[in-house]
C-alpha positions as a Markdown table, in Angstrom:
| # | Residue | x | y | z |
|---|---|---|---|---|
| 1 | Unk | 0.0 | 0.0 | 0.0 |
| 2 | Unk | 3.1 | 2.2 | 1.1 |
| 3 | Unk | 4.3 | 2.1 | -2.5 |
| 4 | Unk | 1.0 | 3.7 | -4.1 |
| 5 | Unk | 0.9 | 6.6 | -1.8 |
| 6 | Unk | 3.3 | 9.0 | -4.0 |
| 7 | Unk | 1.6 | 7.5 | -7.1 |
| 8 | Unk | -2.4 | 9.1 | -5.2 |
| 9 | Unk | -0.6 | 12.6 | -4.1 |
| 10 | Unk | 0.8 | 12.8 | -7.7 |
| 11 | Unk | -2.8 | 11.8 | -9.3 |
| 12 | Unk | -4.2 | 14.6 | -6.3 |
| 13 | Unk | -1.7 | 17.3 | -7.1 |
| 14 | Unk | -2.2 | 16.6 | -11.5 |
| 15 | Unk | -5.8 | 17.5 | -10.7 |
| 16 | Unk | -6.1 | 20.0 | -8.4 |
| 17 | Unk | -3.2 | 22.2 | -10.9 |
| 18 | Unk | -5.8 | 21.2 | -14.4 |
| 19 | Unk | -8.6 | 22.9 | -12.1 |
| 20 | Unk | -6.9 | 25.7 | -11.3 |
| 21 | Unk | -5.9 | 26.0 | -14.5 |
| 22 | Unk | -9.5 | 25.9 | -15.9 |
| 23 | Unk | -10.4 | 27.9 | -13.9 |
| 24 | Unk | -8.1 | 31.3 | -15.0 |
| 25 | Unk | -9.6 | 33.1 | -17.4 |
| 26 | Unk | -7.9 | 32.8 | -21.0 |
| 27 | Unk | -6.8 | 35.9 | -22.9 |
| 28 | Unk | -8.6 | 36.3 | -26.1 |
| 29 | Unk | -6.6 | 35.6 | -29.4 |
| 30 | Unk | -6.4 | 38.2 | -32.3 |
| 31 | Unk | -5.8 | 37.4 | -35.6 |
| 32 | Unk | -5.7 | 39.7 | -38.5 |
| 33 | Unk | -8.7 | 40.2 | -40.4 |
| 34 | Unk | -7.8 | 38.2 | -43.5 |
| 35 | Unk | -9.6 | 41.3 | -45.8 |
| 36 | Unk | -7.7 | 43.6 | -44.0 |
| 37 | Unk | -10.7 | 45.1 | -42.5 |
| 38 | Unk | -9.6 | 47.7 | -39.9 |
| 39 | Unk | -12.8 | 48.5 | -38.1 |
| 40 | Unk | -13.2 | 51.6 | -40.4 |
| 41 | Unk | -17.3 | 50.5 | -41.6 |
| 42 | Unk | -17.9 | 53.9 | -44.0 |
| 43 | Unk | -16.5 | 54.7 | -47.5 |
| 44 | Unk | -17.1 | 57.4 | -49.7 |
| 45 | Unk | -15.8 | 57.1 | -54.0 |
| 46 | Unk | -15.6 | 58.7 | -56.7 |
| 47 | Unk | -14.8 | 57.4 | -60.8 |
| 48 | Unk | -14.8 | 58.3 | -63.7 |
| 49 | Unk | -15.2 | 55.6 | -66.3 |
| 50 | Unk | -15.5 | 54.5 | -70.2 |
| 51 | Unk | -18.4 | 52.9 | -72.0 |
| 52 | Unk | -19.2 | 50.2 | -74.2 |
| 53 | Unk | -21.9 | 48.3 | -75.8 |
| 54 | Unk | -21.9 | 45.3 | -78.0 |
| 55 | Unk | -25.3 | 46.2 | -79.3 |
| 56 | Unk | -28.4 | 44.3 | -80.2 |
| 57 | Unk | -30.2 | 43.0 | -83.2 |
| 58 | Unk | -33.9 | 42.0 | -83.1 |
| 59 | Unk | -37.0 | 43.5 | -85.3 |
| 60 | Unk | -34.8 | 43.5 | -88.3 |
| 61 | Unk | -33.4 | 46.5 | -86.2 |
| 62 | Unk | -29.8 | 46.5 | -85.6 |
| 63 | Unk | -28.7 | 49.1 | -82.3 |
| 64 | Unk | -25.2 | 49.8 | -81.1 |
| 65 | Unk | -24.9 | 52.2 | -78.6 |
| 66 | Unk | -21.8 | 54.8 | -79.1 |
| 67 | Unk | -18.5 | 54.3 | -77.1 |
| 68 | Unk | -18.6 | 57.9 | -74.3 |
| 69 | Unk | -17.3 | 58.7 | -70.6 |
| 70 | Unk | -18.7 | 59.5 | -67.6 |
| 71 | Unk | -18.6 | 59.7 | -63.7 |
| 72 | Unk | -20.0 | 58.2 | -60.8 |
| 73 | Unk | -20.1 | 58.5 | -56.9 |
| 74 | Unk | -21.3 | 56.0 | -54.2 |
| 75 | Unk | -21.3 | 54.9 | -50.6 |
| 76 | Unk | -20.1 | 51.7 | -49.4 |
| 77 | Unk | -21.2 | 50.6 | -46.1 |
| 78 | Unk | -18.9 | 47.7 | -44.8 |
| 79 | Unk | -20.9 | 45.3 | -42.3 |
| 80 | Unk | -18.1 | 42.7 | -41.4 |
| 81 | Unk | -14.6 | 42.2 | -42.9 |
| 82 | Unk | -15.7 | 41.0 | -45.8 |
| 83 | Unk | -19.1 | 41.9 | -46.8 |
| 84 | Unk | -20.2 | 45.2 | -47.8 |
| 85 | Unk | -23.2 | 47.2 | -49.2 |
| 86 | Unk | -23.1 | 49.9 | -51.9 |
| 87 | Unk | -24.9 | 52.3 | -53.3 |
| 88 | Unk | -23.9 | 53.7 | -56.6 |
| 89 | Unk | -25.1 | 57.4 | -58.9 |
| 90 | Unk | -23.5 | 57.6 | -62.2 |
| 91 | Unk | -24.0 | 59.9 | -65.5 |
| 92 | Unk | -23.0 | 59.1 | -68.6 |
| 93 | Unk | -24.2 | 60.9 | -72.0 |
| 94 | Unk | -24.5 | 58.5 | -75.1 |
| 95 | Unk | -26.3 | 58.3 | -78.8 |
| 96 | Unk | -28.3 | 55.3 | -79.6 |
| 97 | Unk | -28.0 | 54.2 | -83.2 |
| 98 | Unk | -30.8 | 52.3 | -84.6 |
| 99 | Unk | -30.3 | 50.8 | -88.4 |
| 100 | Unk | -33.6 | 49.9 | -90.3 |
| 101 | Unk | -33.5 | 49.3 | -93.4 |
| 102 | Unk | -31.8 | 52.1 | -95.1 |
| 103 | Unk | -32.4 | 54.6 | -92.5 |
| 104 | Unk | -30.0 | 55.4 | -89.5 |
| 105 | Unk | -31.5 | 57.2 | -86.7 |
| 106 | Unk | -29.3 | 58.5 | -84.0 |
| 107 | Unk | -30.4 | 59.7 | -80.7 |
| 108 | Unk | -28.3 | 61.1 | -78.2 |
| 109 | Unk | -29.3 | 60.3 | -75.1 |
| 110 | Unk | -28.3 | 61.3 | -71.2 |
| 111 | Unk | -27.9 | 58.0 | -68.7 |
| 112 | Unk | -28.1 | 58.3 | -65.5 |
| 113 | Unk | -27.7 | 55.4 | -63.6 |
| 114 | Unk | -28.6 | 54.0 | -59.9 |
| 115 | Unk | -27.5 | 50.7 | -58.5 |
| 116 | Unk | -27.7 | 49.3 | -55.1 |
| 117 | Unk | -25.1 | 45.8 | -54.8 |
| 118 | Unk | -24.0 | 43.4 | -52.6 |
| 119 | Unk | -19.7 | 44.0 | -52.6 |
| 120 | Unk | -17.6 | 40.8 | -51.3 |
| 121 | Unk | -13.9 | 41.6 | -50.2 |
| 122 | Unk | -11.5 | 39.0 | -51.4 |
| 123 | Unk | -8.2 | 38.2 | -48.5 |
| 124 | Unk | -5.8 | 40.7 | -48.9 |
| 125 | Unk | -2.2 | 40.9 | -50.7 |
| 126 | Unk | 0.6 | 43.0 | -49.6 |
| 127 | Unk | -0.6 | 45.7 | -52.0 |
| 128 | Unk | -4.2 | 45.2 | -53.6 |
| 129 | Unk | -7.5 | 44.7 | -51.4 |
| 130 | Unk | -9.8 | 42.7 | -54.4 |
| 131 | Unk | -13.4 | 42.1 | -54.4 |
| 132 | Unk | -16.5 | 40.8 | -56.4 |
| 133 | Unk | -19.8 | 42.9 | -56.7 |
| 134 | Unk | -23.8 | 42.1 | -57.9 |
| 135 | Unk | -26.6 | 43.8 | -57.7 |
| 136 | Unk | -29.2 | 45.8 | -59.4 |
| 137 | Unk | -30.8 | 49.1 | -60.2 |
| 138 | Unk | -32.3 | 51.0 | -62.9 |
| 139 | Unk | -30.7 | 52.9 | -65.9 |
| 140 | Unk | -32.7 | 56.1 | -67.0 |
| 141 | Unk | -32.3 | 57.3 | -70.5 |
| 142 | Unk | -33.3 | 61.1 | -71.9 |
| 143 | Unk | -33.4 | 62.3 | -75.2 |
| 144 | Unk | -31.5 | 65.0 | -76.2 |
| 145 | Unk | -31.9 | 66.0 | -79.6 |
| 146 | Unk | -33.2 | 63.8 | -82.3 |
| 147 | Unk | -29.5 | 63.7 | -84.4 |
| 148 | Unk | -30.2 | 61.5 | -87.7 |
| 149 | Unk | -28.5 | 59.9 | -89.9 |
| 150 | Unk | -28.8 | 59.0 | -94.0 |
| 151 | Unk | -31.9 | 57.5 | -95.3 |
| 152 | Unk | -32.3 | 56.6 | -99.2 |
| 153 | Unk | -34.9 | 58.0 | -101.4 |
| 154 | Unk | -38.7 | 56.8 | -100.2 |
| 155 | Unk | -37.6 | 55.8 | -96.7 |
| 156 | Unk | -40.6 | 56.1 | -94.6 |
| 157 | Unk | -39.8 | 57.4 | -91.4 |
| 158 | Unk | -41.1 | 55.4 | -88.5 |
| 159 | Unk | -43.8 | 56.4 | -86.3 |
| 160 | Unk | -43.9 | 56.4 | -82.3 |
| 161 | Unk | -45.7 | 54.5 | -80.0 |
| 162 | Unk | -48.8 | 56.7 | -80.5 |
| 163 | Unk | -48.5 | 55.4 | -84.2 |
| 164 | Unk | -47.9 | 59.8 | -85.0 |
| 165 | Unk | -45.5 | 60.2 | -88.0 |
| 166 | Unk | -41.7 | 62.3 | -86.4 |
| 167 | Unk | -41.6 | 65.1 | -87.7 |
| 168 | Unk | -37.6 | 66.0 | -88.8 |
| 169 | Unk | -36.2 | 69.0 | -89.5 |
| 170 | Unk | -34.0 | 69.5 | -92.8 |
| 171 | Unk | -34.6 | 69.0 | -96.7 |
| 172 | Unk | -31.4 | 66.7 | -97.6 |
| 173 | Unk | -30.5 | 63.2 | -96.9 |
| 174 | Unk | -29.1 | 64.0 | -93.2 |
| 175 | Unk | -31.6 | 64.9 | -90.8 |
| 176 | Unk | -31.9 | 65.8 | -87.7 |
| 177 | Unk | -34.7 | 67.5 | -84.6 |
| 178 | Unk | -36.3 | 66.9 | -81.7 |
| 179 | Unk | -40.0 | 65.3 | -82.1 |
| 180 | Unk | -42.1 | 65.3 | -78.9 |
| 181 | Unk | -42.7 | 61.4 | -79.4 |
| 182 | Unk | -39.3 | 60.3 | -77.9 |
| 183 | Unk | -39.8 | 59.5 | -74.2 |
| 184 | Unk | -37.7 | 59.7 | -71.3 |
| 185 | Unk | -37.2 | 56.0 | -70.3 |
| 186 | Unk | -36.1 | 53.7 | -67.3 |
| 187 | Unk | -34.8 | 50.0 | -67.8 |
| 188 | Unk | -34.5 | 47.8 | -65.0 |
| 189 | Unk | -30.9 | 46.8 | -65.1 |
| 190 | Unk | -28.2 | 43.7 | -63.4 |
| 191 | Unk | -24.9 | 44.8 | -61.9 |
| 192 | Unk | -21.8 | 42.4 | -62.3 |
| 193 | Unk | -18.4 | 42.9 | -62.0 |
| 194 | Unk | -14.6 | 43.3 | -59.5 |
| 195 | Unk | -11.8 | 45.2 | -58.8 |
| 196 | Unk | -9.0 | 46.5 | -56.5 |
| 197 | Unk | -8.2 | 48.8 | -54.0 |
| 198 | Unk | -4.2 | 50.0 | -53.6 |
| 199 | Unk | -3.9 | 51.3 | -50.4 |
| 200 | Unk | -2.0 | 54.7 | -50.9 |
| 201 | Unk | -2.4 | 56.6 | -47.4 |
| 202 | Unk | -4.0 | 54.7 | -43.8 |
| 203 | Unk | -7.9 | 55.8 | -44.9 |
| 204 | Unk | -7.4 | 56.3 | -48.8 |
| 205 | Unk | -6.8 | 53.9 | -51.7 |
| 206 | Unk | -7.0 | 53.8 | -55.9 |
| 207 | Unk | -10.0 | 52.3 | -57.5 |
| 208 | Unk | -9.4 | 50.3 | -60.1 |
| 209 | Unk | -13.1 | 48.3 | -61.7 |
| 210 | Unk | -14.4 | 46.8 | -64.2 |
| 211 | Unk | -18.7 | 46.2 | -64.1 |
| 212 | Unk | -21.2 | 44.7 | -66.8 |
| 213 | Unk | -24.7 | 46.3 | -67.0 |
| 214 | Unk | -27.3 | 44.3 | -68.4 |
| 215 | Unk | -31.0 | 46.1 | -69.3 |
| 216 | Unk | -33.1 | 46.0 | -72.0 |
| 217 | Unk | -32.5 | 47.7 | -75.1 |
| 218 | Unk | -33.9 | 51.1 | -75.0 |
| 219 | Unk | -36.4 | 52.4 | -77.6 |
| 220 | Unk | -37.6 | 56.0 | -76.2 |
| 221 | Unk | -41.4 | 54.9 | -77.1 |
| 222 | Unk | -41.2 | 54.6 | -80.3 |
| 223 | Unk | -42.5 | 51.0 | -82.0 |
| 224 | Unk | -39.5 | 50.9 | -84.6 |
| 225 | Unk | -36.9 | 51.0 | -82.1 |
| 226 | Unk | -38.3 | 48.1 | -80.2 |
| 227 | Unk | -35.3 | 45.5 | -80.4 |
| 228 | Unk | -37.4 | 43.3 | -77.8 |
| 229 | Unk | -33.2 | 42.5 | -76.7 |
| 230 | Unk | -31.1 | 42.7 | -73.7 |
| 231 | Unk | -27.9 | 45.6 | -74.1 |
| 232 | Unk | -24.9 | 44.1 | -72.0 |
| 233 | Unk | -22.7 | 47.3 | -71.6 |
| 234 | Unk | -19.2 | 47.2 | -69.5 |
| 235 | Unk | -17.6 | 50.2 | -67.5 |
| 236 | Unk | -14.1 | 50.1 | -67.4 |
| 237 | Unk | -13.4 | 52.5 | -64.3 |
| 238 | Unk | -10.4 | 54.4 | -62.1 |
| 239 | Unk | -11.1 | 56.5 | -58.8 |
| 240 | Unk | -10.6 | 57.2 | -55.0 |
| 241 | Unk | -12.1 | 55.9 | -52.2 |
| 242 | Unk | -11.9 | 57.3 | -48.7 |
| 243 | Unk | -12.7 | 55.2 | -45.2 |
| 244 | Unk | -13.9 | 57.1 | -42.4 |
């Protein structure tokens, strides 16, 4: 019995050390955010970006929107290191060429467009902060004036919605005016697209993005623009972003 004495205290004194060590409360453990998240949940932006469709064909109507610039500005609203939401403005100015037959109509148009998306942040590099974005919004379009093109000899011109005859302003083959039957439009549109922050100060970073749009074709009201298609239009873009 003598001989398992040492081997109980041992057992005893094993025990009573695991309890107390239990029993301290452990220090939390901080890791780095793998997004590089750094508490900072607001961000303001600013871009400026390009413009360019691969235009539709439907209706025996061929449309191609014109390759333009514009700007943009948005709030990003970060609710965890690696999810985000963002809300988006951006204004672009465009014509909208529409082929039928042997007439070419061109209408230059103002975009504005407002998105609301759903921004992932990728983990972080040493020097870029990528992320994926999706969402939606609408795209409004406004006619400026009605710029034409060439039509042959007989070309009828086509009629709006209303089924009223456009009335064009000029005696020669190239036309051009601004007929009250072109309406102001908005188009339900999809947001797609990434990009990458470069960190250049603690709070402000270089945007660099690329988004696709994706609405239907726009035809200002009129039946013979009516493509009955889907536009898919990509921004290339570069701007700022601060976090407050």
């Amino acid at each position: 019995m003598r001989p398992l004495v040492p081997i109980f205290l041992l057992m005893a004194t094993a025990t009573v050390a695991c309890a107390q060590d239990s029993a301290t409360p452990q220090q939390p453990r901080t890791t780095q955010s793998r997004s590089g998240y750094d508490g900072s949940r607001a961000e303001v932006f600013v871009n400026g970006f390009g413009l360019f469709g691969n235009g539709t064909s439907g209706n025996a109507i061929n449309q191609q929107e014109t390759q333009s610039g514009g700007a943009s500005v948005g709030y990003r609203f970060h609710l965890n290191a690696s999810s985000a939401l963002e809300g988006r403005y951006g204004f672009s100015r465009d014509s909208q060429k529409y082929t039928i037959g042997n007439t070419v109509s061109s209408v230059p148009a103002y975009l504005s467009e407002i998105s609301a998306s759903y921004v992932y942040s990728l983990p972080k590099s040493r020097y870029l902060q990528p992320f994926l974005e999706g969402g939606g919004g609408l795209v409004l379009f406004v006619p400026g004036n009605y710029g034409g093109g060439s039509t042959a000899a007989g070309a009828v011109v086509p009629p709006n919605s209303a089924g009223n005859q456009l009335a064009y302003i000029g005696t020669n083959a190239v036309y051009g005016g601004a007929p009250a039957g072109l309406q102001t439009q908005a188009k339900g549109m999809f947001v797609y697209g990434g990009g990458a922050d470069v960190p250049v100060m603690s709070r402000l970073s270089f945007r660099i993005e690329l988004r696709g749009l994706a609405y239907k074709t726009p035809d200002f009201g009129s039946v013979a623009f009516q493509t009955n298609k889907f536009s898919f239009v990509y921004e290339p873009s570069l701007g700022v972003a601060y976090r407050f």
